[in-house]
ZANUVO-927059 format. One record per residue (C-alpha): residue number from 1; residue in one letter; chain; x, y, z. Coordinates in steps of 0.2 Angstrom, whole numbers. Layout:
BEGIN
{NUM 'A' 'A' {X Y Z}};
...
//
This chain:
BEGIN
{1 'X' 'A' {788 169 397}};
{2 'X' 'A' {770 166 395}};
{3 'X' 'A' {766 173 415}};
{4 'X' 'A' {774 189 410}};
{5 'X' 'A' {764 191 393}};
{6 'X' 'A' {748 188 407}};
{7 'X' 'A' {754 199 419}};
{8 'X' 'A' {759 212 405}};
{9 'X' 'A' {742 210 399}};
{10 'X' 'A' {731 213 413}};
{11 'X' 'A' {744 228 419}};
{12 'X' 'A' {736 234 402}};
{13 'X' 'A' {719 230 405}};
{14 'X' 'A' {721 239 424}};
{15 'X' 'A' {730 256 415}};
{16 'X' 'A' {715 256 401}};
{17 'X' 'A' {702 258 413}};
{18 'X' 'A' {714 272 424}};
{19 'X' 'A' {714 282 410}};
{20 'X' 'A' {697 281 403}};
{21 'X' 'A' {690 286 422}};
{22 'X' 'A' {698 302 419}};
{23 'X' 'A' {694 307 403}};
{24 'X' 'A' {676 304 409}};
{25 'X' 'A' {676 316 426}};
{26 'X' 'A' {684 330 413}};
{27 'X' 'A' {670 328 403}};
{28 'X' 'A' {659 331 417}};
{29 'X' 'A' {645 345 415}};
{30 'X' 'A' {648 362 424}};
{31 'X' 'A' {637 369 440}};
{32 'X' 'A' {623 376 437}};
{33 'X' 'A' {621 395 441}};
{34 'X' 'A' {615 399 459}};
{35 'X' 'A' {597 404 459}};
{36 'X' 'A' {593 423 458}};
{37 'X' 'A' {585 429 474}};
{38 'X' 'A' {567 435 475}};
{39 'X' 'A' {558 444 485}};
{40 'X' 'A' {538 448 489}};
{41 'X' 'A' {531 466 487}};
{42 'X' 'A' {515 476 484}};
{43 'X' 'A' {512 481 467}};
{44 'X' 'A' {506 498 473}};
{45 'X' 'A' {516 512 482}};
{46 'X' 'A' {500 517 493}};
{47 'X' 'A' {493 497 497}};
{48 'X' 'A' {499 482 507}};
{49 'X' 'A' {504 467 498}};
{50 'X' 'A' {485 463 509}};
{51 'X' 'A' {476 480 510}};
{52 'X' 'A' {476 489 527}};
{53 'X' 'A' {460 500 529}};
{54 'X' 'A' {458 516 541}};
{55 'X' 'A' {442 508 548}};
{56 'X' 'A' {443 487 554}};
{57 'X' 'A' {431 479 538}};
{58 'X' 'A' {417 467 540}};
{59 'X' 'A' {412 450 540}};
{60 'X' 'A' {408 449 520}};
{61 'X' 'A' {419 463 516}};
{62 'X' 'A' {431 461 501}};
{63 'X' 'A' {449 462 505}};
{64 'X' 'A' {463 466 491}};
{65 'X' 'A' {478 458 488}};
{66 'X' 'A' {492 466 477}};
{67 'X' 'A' {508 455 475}};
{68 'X' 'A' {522 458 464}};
{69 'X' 'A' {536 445 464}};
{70 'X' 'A' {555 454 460}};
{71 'X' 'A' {572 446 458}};
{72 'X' 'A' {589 454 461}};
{73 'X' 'A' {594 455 442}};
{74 'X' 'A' {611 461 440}};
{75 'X' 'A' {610 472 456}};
{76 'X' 'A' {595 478 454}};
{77 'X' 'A' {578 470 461}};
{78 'X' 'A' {565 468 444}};
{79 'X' 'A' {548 464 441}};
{80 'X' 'A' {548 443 438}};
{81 'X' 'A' {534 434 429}};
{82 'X' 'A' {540 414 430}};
{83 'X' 'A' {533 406 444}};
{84 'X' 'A' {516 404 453}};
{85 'X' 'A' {511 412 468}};
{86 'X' 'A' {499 407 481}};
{87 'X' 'A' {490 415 496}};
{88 'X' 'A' {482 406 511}};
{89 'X' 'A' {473 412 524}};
{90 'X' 'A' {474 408 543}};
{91 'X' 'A' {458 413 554}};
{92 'X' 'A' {463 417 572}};
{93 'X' 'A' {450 404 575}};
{94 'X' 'A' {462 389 572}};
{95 'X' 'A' {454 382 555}};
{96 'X' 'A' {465 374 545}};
{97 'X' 'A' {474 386 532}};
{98 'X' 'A' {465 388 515}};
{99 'X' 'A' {471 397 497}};
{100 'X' 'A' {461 413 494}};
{101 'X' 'A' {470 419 480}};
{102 'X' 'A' {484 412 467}};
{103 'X' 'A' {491 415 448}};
{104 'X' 'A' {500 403 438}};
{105 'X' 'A' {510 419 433}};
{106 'X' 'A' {524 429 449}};
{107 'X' 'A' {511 442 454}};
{108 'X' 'A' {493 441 461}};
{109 'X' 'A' {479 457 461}};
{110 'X' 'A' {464 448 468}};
{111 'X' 'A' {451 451 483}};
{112 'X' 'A' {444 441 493}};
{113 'X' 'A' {429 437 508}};
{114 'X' 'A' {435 443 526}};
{115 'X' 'A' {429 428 536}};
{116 'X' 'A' {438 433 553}};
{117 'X' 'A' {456 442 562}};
{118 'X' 'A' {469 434 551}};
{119 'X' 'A' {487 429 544}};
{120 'X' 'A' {492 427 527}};
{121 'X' 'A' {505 417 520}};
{122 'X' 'A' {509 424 501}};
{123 'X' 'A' {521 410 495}};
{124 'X' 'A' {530 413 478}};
{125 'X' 'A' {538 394 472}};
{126 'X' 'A' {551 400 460}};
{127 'X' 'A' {552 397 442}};
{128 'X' 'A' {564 397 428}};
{129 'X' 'A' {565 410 412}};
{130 'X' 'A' {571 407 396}};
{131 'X' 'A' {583 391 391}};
{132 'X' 'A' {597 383 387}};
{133 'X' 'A' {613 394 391}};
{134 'X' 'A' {602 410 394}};
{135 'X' 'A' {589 401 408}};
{136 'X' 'A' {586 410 423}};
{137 'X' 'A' {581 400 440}};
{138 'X' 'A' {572 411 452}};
{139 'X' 'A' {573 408 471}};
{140 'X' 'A' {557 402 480}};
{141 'X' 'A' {553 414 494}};
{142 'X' 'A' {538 417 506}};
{143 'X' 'A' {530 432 514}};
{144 'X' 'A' {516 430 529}};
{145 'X' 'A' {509 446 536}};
{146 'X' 'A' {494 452 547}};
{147 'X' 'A' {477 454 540}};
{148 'X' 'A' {465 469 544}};
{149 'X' 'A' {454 469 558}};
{150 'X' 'A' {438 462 555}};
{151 'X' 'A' {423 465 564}};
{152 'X' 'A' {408 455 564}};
{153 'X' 'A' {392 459 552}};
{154 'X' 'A' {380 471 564}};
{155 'X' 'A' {363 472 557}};
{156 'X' 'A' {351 483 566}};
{157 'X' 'A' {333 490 564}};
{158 'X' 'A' {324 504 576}};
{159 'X' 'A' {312 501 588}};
{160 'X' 'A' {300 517 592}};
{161 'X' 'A' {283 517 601}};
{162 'X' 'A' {281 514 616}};
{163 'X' 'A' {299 507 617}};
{164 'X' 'A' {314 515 610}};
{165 'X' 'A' {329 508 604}};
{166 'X' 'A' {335 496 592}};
{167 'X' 'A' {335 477 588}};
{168 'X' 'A' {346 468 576}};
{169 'X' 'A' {359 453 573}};
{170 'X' 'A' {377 450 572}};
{171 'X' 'A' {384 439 561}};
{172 'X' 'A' {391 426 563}};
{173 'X' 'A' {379 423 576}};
{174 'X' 'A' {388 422 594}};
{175 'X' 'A' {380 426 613}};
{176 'X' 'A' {393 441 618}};
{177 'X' 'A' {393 457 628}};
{178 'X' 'A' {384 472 626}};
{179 'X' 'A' {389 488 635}};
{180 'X' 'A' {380 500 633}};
{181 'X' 'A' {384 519 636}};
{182 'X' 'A' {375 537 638}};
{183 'X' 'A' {382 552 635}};
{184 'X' 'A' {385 565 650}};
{185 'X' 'A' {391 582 644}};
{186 'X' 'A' {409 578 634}};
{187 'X' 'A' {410 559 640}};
{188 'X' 'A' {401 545 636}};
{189 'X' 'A' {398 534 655}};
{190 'X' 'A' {390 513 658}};
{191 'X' 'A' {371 513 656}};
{192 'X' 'A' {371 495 658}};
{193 'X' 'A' {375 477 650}};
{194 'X' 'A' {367 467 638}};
{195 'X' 'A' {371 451 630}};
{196 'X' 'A' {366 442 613}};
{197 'X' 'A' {359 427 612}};
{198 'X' 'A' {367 411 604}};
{199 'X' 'A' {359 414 588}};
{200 'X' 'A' {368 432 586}};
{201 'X' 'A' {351 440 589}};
{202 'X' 'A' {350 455 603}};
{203 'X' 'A' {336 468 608}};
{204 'X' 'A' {341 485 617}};
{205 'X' 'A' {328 496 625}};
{206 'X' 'A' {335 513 629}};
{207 'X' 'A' {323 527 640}};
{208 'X' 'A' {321 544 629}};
{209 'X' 'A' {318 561 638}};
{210 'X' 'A' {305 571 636}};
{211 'X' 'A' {315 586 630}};
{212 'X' 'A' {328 586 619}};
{213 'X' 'A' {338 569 613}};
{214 'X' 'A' {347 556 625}};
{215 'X' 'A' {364 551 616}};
{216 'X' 'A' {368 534 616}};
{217 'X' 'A' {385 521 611}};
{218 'X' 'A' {384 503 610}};
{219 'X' 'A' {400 494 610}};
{220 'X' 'A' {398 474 605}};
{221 'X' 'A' {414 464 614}};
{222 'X' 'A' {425 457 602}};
{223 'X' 'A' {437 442 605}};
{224 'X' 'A' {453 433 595}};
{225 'X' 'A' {443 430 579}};
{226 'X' 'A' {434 447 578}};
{227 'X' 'A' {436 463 585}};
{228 'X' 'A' {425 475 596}};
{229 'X' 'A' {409 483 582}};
{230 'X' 'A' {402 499 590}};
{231 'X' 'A' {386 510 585}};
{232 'X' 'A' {379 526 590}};
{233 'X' 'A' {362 536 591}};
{234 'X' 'A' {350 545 600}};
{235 'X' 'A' {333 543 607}};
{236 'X' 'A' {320 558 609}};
{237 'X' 'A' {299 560 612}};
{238 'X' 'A' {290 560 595}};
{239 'X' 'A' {275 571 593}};
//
């Protein structure tokens, strides 16, 4: 009799345990709700989430950034506010990437120094609203785009006398191609080609008639980082 009570008992024991694994996996907390899907936008009908301008902008130039951050609520995409955003900037030149603009809040109006051709990366990390039963969890989403074009900084001041023309800098300094161009009736033709020195500095001589006005263009080369800056004016005799 006393091995069956043993083997009763630890039957027992081994049904005890069965039973109360179960109970536990019912008990178990439900999934959490799928996150709501965001998505990156301007926060003006008429600008880019990074400005675009009808003329390439400057070395030194502000450039404007407008982002709103939306979630598809219910059906329907609505302005968010949880969550940061950040925007970094990658120069053509190969620099590592760098934050010009960020908000601890989903949205970002803010300008910033053009330092060169670039890409931007407007990343939103996603974020959480309200609690308890009612929270919301936003998506994390990203956004990269082009930059403007940018030109580089072009200083100039005239040169009269006995020479005509113009001397000046760019900025940043660079040693790049100067071609420079006179008018012919309708079309402007190759005068001839300059370069700037290392330091950016340059110096154009240009001949003046001595009637009437000689019309000149001046087109400085661009490359990957900045694009192509051009100038024009005239040279005539003074009396």
């Amino acid at each position: 009799m006393n091995p069956r009570r043993i083997i009763g008992s630890v039957l027992a024991t081994a049904l005890a345990a069965t039973s109360l694994g179960v109970v536990a996996t019912a008990a178990a907390p439900a999934q959490a709700a799928d996150p709501v899907q965001t998505r990156i936008v301007s926060s003006s009908a008429d600008r880019g989430v990074i400005s675009s301008y009808s003329t390439p902008v400057k070395y030194g130039d502000s450039i404007n950034v407008n982002v709103n951050v939306e979630g598809l609520v219910s059906g329907e995409w609505k302005q968010i506010y949880a969550g940061s955003v950040t925007v970094t900037e990658q120069l053509a030149s190969g620099a590592a990437p760098t934050t010009v603009a960020s908000n601890t809040s989903a949205y970002v109006y803010d300008n910033f120094t053009a330092r060169g051709n670039a890409t931007y990366t407007v990343t939103y990390a996603g974020g959480t609203s309200g609690s308890g039963s009612t929270a919301v969890s936003y998506a994390p989403t990203a956004l990269t785009i082009a930059g403007p074009p940018v030109q580089r900084k072009l200083t100039t001041k005239t040169i009269s006398g006995k020479r005509a023309g113009f001397k000046g800098k760019l900025s940043p300094a660079v040693k790049t191609k100067i071609t420079v161009l006179k008018k012919h009736g309708k079309k402007f033709k190759k005068f001839k080609v300059l370069r700037s020195k290392k330091n950016g500095r340059f110096t154009v001589v240009l001949p003046a008639p001595r009637r009437g006005k000689f019309h000149w263009r001046i087109i400085f080369a661009g490359d990957s980082q900045f694009v192509a800056s051009a100038i024009q004016g005239t040279t005539y005799k003074g009396f």
